[in-house]
C-alpha positions in Angstrom: 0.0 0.0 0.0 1.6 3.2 -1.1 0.9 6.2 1.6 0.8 9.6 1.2 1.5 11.8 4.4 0.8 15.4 4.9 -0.4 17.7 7.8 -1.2 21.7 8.5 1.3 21.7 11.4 4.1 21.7 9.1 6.8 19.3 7.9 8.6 19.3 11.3 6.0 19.1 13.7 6.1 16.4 16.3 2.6 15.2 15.2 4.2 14.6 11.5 6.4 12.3 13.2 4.1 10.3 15.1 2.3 10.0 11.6 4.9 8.6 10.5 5.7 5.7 13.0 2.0 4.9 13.3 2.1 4.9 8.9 5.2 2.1 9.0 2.8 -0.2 10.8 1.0 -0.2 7.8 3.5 -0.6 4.5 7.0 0.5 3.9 6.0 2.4 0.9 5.5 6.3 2.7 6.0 9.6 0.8 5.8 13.0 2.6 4.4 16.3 1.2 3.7 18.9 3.8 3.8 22.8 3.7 7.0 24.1 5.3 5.4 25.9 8.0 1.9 25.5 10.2 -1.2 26.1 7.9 -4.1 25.6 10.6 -7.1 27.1 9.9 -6.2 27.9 6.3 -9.3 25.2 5.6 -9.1 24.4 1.8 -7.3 27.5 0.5 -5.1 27.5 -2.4 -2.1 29.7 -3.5 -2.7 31.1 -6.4 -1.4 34.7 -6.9 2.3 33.7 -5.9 4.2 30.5 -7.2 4.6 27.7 -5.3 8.4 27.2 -4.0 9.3 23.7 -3.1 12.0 22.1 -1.0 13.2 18.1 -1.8 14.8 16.1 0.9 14.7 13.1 -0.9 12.3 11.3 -3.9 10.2 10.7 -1.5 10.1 14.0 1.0 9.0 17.3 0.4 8.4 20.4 1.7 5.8 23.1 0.0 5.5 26.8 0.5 2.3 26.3 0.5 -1.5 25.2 2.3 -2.2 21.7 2.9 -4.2 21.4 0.4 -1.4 22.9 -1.8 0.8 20.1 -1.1 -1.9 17.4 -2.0 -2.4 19.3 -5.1 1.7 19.3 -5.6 1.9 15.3 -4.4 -0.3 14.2 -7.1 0.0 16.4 -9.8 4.1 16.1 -9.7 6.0 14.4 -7.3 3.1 10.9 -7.3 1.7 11.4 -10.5 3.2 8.1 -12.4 2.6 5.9 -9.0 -0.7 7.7 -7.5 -0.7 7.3 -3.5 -3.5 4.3 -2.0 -4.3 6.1 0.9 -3.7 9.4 2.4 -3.2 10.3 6.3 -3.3 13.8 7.4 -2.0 14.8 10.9 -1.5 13.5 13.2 -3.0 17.5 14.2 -1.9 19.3 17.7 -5.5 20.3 18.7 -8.9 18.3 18.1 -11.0 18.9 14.9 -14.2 18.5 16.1 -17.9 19.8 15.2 -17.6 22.7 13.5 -13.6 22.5 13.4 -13.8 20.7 10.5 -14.9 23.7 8.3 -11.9 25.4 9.6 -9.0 22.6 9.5 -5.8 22.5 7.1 -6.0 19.0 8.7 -9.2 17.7 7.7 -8.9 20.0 4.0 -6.1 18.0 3.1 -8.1 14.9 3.2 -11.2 16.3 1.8 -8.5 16.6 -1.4 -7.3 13.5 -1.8 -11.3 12.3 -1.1 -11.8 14.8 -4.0 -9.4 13.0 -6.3 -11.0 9.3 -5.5 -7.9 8.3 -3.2 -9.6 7.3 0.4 -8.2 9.7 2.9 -8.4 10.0 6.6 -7.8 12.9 9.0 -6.0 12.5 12.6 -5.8 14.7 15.1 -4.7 14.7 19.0 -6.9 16.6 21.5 -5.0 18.5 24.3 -6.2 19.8 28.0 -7.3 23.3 27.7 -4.5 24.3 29.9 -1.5 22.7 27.6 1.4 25.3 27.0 2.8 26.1 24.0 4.3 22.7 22.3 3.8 20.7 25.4 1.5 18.6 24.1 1.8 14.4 24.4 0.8 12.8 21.3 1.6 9.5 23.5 -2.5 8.6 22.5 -2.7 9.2 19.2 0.7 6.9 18.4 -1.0 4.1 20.7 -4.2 4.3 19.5 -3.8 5.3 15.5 -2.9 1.8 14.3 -5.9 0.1 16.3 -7.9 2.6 14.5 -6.5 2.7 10.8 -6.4 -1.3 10.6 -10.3 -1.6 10.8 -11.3 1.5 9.0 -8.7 -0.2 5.9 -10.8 -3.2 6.0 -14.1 -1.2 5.1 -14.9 0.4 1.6 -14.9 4.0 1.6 -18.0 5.6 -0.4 -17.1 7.8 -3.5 -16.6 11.3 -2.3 -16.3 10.9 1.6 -13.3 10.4 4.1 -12.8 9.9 7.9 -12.1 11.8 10.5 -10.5 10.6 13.6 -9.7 12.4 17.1 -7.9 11.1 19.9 -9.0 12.3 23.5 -6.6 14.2 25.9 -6.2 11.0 28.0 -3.2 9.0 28.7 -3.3 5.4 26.4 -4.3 3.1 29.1 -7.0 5.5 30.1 -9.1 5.6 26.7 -12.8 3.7 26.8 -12.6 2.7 23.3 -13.4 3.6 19.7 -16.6 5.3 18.6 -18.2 6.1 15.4 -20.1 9.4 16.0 -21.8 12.2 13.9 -19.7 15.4 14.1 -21.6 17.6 16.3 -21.8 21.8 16.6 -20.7 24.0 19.4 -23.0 27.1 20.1 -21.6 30.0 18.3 -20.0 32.9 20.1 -16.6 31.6 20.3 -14.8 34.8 18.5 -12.7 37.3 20.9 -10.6 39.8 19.1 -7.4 40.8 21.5 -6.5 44.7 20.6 -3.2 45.7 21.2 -1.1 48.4 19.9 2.0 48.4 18.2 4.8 50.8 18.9 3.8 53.4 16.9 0.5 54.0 18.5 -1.6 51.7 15.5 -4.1 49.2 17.2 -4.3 45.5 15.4 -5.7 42.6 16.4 -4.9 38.9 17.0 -8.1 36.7 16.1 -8.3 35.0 19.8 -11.0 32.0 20.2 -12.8 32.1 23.3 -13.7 29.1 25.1 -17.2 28.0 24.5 -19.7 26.6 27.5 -22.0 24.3 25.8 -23.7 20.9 26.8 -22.6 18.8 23.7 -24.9 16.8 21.5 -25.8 13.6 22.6 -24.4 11.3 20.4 -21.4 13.7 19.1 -18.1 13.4 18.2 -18.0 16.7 20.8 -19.7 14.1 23.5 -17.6 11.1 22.9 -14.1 12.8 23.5 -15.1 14.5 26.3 -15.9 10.8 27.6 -12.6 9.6 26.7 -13.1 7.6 23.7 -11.7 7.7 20.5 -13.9 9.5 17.9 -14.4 8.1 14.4 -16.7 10.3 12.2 -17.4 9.7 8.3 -17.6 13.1 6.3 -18.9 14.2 2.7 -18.2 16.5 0.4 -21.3 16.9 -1.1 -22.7 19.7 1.3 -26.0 19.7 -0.8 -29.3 19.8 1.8 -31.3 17.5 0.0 -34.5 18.3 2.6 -34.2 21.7 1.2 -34.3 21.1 -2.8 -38.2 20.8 -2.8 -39.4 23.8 -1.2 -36.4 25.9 -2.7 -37.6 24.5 -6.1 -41.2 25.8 -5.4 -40.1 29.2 -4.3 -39.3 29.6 -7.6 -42.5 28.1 -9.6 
């Protein structure tokens, strides 16, 4: 099985690595194309009033000044495009993507290419405590818990146009309750805090600062699951189409 590894954390980040190890378990045959700095939230963005600038470490590693889903893009339209990857992983994230996360993550974007281009494609991404520093983050869970994972989802067809997103809880290994496969949920919105500061020359800007959210999560969620301790599987789409809605749009305009 030929793997194709990326991420929105960059190429050097420590969940890149962990990636890695957990994609050896799996086949020998790994290729790495990430963006050579941290991408999160760029979502599905491309580049495209600027050329792309490239870095190769070796036929099978390389870097891309770029999104995420720039260096999907790059992967199989140059670097894989005689030997097209079987399966990409993206991650292994610092940070859930949960709920509406998704809509936001490099993470998750990078999959949703490679679903795009028919490849099946799954998302990874370690939750942390609220009150984690900086890079002091353990992906300990994720590395323990993302070959039990991957092995069963490999076994199952994936459905034209859809991929998988996984989360690990912010739990140490022994203390996860298990796997489950959950619908991704929503957070109440009200989330966004702008932090105003001003800069030495007496101009304010702004750093876009999430607040935390109080919210009861859905029952059922991939937002209820984690906090529970398990192991959150949830199949996405890219069709965003509300087929409920078609009808009585239709009529509006009779």
């Amino acid at each position: 099985m030929r793997i194709l590894l990326t991420n929105d954390d960059g190429y050097h980040a420590p969940g890149m690595q962990v990636l890695e190890r957990i994609a050896r378990t799996l086949s020998d045959d790994i290729w790495v194309v990430a963006p050579s700095r941290e991408q999160s939230g760029t979502s599905r963005s491309l580049t495209l009033t600027r050329p792309l600038r490239v870095r190769r470490f070796d036929d099978r590693r390389w870097v891309v000044g770029g999104t995420p889903t720039d260096a999907v893009m790059f992967a199989l339209g140059e670097v894989m495009r005689d030997g097209r990857p079987d399966l990409i992983l993206s991650g292994v994230n610092r940070g859930g993507n949960l709920g509406e996360d998704v809509h936001y993550s490099g993470t998750v974007s990078a999959a949703m290419e490679g679903a795009l281009a028919g490849i099946r494609a799954i998302a990874l991404s370690q939750r942390y405590a609220a009150r984690a520093p900086g890079a002091d983050v353990s992906f300990a869970t994720a590395e323990h818990w993302g070959g039990r994972v991957l092995a069963p989802l490999l076994a199952e067809p994936f459905d034209p146009g859809t991929l998988v997103n996984v989360n690990f809880p912010p739990v140490e290994p022994d203390a996860v309750r298990g796997v489950r496969v959950v619908p991704q949920g929503l957070r109440q919105y009200g989330r966004v805090r702008m932090d105003r500061r001003t800069d030495p020359r007496g101009f304010d800007y702004y750093w876009l600062a999430l607040g935390r959210v109080d919210h009861v999560p859905g029952t059922g969620t991939d937002l209820e699951a984690i906090e529970h301790g398990f192991v959150t599987v949830t199949p996405l789409q890219l069709d965003l189409t509300h087929r409920a809605s078609l009808d009585r749009l239709s009529r509006a305009f009779e």
